[in-house]
Every structure is written in C-alpha cells, then in structure tokens.
N, CA, C and O atoms as CSV, one atom per row, in Angstrom:
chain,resi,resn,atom,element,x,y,z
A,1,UNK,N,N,133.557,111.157,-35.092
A,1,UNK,CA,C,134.368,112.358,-34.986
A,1,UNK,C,C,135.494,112.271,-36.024
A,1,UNK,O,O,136.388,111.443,-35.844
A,2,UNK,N,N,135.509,113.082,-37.111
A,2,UNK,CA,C,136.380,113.299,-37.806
A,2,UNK,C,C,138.000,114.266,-37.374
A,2,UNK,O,O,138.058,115.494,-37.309
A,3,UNK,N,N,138.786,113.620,-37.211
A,3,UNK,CA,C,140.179,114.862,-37.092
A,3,UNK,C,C,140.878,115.270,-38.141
A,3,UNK,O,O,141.405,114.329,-38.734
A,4,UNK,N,N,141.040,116.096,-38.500
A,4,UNK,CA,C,142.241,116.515,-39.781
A,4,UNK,C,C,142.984,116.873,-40.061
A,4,UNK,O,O,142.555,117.399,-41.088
A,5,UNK,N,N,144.189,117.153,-40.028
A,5,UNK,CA,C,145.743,117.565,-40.134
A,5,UNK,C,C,145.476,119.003,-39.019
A,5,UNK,O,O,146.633,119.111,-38.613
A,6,UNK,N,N,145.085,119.569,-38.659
A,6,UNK,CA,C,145.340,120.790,-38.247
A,6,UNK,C,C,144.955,120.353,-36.596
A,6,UNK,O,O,145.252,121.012,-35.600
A,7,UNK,N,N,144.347,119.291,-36.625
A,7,UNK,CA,C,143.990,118.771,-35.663
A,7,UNK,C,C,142.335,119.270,-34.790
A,7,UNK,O,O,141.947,119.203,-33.623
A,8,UNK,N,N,141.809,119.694,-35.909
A,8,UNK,CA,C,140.383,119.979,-35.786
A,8,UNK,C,C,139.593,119.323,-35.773
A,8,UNK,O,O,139.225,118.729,-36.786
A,9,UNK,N,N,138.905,119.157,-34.335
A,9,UNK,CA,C,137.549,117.964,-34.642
A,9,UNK,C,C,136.367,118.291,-34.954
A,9,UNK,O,O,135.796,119.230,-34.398
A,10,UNK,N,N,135.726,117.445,-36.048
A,10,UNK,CA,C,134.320,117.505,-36.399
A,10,UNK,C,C,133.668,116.353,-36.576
A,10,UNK,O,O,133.957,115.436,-37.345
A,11,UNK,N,N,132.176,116.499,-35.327
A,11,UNK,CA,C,131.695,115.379,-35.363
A,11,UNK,C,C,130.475,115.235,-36.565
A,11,UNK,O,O,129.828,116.198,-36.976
A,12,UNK,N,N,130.336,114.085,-36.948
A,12,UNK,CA,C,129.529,113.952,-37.979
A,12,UNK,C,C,128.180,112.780,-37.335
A,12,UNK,O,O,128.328,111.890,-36.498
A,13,UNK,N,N,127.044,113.138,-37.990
A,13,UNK,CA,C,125.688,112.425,-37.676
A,13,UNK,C,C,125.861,111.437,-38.382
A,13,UNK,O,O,126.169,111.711,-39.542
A,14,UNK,N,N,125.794,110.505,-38.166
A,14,UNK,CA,C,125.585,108.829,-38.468
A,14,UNK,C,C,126.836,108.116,-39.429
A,14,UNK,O,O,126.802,107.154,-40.197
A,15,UNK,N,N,127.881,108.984,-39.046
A,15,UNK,CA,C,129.288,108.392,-39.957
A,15,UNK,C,C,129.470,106.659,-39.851
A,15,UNK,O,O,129.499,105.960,-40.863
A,16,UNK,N,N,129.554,106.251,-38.830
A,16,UNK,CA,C,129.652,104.401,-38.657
A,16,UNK,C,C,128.606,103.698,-38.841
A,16,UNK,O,O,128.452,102.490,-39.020
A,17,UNK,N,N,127.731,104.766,-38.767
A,17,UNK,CA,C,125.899,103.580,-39.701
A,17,UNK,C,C,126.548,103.690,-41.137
A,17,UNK,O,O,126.634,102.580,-41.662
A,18,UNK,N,N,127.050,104.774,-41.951
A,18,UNK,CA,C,127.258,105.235,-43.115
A,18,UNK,C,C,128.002,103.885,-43.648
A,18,UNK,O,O,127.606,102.841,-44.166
A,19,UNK,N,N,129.387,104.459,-43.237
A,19,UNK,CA,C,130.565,102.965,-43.120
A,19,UNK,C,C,130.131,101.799,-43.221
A,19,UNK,O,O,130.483,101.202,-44.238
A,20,UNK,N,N,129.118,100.962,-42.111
A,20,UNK,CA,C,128.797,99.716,-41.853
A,20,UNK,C,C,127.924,99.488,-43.374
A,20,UNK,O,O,127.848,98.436,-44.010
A,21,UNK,N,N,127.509,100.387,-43.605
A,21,UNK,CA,C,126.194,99.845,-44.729
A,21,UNK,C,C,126.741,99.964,-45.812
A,21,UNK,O,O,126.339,99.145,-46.639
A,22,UNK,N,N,127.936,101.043,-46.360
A,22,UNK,CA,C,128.817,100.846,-47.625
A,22,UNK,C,C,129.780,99.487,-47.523
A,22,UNK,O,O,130.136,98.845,-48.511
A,23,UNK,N,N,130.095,99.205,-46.310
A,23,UNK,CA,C,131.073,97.954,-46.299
A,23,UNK,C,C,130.232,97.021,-46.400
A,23,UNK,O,O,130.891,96.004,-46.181
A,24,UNK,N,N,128.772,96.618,-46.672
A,24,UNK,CA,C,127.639,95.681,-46.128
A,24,UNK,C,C,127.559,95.665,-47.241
A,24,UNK,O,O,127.393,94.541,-47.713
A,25,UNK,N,N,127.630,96.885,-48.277
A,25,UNK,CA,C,126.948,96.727,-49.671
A,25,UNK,C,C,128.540,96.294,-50.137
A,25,UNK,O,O,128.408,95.805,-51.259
A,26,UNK,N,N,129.814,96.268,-49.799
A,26,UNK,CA,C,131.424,95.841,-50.558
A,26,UNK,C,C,131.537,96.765,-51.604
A,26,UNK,O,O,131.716,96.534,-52.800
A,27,UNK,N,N,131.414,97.837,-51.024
A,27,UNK,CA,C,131.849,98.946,-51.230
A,27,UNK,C,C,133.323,99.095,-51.275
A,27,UNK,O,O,133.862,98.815,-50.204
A,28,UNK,N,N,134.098,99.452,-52.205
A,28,UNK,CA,C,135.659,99.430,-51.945
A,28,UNK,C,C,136.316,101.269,-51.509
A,28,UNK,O,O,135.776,102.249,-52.021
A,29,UNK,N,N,137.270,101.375,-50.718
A,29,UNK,CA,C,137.559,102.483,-50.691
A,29,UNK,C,C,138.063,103.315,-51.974
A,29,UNK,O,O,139.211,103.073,-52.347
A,30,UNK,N,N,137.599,103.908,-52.413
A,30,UNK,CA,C,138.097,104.827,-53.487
A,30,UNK,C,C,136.850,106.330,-53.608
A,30,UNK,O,O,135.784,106.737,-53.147
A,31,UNK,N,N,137.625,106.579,-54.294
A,31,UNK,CA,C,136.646,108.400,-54.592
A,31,UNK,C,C,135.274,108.210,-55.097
A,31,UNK,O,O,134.454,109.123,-54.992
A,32,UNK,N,N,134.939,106.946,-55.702
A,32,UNK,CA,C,133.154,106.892,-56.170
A,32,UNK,C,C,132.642,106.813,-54.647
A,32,UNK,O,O,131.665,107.371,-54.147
A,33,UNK,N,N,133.677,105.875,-54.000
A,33,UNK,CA,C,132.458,105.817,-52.430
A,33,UNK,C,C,132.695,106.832,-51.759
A,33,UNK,O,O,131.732,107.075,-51.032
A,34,UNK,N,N,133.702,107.719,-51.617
A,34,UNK,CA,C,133.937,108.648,-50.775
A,34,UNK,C,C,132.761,110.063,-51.142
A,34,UNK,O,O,132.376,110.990,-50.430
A,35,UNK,N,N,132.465,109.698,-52.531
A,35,UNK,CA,C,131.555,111.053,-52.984
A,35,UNK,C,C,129.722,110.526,-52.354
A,35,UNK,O,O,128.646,111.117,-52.259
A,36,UNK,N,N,130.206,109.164,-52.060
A,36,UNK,CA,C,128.409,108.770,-51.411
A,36,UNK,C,C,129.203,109.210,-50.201
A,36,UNK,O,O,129.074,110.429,-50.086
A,37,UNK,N,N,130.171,108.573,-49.012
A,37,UNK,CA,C,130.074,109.028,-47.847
A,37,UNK,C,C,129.328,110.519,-47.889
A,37,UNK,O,O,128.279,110.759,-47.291
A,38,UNK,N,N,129.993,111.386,-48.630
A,38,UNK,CA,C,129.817,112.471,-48.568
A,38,UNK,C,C,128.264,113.107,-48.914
A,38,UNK,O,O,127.735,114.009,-48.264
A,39,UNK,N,N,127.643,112.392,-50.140
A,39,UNK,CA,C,126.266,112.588,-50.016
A,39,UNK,C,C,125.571,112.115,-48.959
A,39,UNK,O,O,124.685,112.846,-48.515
A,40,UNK,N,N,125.727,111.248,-48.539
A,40,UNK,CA,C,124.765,110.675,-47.424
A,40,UNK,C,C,125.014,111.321,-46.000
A,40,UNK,O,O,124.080,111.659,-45.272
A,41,UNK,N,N,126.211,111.452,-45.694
A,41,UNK,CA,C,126.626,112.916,-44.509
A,41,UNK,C,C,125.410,113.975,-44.804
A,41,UNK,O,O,124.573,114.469,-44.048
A,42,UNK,N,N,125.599,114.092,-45.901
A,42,UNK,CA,C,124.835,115.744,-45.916
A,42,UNK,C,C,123.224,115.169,-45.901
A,42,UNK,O,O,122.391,115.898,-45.363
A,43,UNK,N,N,122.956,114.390,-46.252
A,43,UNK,CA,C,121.288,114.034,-46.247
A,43,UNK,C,C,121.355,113.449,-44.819
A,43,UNK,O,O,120.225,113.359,-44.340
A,44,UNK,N,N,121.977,113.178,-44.294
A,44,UNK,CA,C,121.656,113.241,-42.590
A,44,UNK,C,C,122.376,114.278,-41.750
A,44,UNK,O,O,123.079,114.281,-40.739
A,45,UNK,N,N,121.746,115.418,-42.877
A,45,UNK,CA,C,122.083,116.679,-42.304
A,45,UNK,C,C,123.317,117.249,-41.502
A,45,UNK,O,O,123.199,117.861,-40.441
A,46,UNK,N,N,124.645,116.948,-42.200
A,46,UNK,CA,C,125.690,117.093,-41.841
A,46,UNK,C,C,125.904,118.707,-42.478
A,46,UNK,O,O,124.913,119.099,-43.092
A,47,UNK,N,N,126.913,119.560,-42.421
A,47,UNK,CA,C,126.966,120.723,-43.646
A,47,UNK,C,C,128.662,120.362,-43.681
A,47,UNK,O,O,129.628,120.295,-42.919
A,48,UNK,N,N,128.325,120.196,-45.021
A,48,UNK,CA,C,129.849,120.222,-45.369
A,48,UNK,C,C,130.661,121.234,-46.215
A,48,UNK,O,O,130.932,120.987,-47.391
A,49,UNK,N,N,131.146,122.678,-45.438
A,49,UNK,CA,C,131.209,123.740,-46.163
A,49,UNK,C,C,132.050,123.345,-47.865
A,49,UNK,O,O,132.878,122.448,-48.020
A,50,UNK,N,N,131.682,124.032,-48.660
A,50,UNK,CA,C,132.107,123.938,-50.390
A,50,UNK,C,C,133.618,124.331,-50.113
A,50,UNK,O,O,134.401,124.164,-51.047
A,51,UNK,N,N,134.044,124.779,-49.053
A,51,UNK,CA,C,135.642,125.330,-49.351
A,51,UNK,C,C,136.231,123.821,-48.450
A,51,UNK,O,O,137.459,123.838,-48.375
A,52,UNK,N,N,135.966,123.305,-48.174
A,52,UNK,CA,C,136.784,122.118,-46.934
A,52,UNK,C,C,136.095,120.693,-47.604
A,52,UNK,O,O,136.164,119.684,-46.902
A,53,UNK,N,N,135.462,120.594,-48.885
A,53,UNK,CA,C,135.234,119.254,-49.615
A,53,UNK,C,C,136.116,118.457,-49.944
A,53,UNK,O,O,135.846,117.283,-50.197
A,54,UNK,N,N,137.377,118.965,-50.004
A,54,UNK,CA,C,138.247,118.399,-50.751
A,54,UNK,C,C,138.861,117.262,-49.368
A,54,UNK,O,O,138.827,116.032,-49.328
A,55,UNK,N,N,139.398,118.265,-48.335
A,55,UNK,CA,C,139.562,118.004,-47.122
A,55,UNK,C,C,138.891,116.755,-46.500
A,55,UNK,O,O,139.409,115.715,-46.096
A,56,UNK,N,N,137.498,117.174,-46.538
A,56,UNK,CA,C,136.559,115.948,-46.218
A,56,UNK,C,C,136.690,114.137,-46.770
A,56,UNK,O,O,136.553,113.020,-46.270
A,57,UNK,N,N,137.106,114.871,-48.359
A,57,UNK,CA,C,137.411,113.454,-48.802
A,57,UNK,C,C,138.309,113.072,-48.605
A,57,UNK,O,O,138.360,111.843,-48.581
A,58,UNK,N,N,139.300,113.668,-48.399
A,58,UNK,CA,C,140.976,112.983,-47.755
A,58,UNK,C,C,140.821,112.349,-46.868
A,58,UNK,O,O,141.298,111.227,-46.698
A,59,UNK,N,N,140.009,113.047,-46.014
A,59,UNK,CA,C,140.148,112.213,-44.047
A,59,UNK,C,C,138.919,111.114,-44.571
A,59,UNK,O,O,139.062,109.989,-44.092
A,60,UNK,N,N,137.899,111.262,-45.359
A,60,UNK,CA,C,136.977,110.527,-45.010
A,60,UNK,C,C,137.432,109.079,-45.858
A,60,UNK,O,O,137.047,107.959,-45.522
A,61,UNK,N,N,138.194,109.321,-46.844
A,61,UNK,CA,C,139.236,108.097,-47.613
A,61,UNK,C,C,139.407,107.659,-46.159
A,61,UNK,O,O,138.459,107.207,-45.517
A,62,UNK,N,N,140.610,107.799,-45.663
A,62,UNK,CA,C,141.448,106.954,-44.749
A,62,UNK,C,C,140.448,106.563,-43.785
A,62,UNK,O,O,140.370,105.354,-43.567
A,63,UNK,N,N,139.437,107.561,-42.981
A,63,UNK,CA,C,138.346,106.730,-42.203
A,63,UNK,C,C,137.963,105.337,-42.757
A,63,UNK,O,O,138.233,104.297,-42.157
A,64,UNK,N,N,137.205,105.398,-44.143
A,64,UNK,CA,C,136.399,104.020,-44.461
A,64,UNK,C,C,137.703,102.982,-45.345
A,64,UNK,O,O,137.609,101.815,-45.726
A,65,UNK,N,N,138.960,104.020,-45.468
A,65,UNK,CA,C,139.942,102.506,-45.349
A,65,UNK,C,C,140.687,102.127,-43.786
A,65,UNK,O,O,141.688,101.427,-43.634
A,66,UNK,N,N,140.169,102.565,-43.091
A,66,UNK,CA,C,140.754,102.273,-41.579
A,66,UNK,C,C,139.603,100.958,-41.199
A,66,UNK,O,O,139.906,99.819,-40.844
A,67,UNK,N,N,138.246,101.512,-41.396
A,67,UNK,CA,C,137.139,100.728,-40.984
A,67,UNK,C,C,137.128,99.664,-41.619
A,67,UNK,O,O,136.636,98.722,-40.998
A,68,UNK,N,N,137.645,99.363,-43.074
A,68,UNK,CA,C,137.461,98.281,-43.923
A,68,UNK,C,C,138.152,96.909,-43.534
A,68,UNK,O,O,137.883,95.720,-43.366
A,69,UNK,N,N,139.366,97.935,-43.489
A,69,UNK,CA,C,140.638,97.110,-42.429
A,69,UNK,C,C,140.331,96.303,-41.041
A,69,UNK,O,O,140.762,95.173,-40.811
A,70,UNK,N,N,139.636,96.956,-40.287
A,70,UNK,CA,C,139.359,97.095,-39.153
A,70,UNK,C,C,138.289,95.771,-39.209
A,70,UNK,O,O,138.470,94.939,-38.320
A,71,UNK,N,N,137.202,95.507,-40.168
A,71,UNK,CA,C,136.209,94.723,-40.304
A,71,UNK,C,C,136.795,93.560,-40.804
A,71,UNK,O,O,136.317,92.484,-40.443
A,72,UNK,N,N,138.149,93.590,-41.900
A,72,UNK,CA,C,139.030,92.351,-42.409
A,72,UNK,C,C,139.624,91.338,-40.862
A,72,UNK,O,O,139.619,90.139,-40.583
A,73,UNK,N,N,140.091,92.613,-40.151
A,73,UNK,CA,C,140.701,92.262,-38.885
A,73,UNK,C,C,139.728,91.145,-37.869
A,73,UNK,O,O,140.054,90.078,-37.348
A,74,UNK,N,N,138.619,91.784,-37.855
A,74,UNK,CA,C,138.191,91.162,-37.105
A,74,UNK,C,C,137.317,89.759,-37.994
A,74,UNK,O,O,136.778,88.989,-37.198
A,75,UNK,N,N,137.181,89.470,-39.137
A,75,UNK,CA,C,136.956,88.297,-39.414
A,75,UNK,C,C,138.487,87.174,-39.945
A,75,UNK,O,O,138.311,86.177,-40.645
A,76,UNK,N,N,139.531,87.495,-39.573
A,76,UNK,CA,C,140.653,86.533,-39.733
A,76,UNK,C,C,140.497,86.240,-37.862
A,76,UNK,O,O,141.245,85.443,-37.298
C-alpha cells in the first residue's frame, strides 16, 4: 500500500516481491531503480496514470529507501 502526501492510499500488486528482488540484485535507491520499480509495477499489471508518475516516483524513492534501511537493520 502506497500513501502520498494527500494521504491517499494505493495498493499496488507485488510491490515487496519487487523491493526484495531489486535489494537481492543491490540495487541502490536512486531514479534508475525507481524507473524499474515502476516498470515492473506496471507489468504486474499495476496502472500507473501518466499525470501522477512523477508522484509515484517520489513515494516509491522513500518506500525502497525505507526497505533498504529496514533490511541493513535487520542484518546489524
């Protein structure tokens, strides 16, 4: 489930398989991976309207740097 400043939720199909397998491949957070989150959302049939892309990549940045974090955390 994605939230975004307005406080709108949208759930997305296979977002933490997505995550686990870009962090598996050391994937770093930045805009090259955020433009695969975003392809691979949509090939598991997510729709990600053309006016709210930009949006998507903002929240979906801080998601897979929350998760990255989150995976550092739990191996210290």
């Amino acid at each position: 489930m994605l939230k975004f400043p307005d406080n709108t939720r949208v759930r997305v199909n296979g977002l933490n398989e997505i995550l686990a397998d870009l962090y598996s491949e050391g994937r770093k957070p930045n805009r090259e991976t955020v433009e695969e989150i975003l392809d691979r959302l949509e090939k598991n049939n997510n729709y990600i309207p053309p006016s709210a892309r930009r949006e998507y990549k903002s929240i979906l940045l801080k998601e897979y740097r929350d998760y990255v974090a989150s995976q550092k955390n739990k191996a210290t």
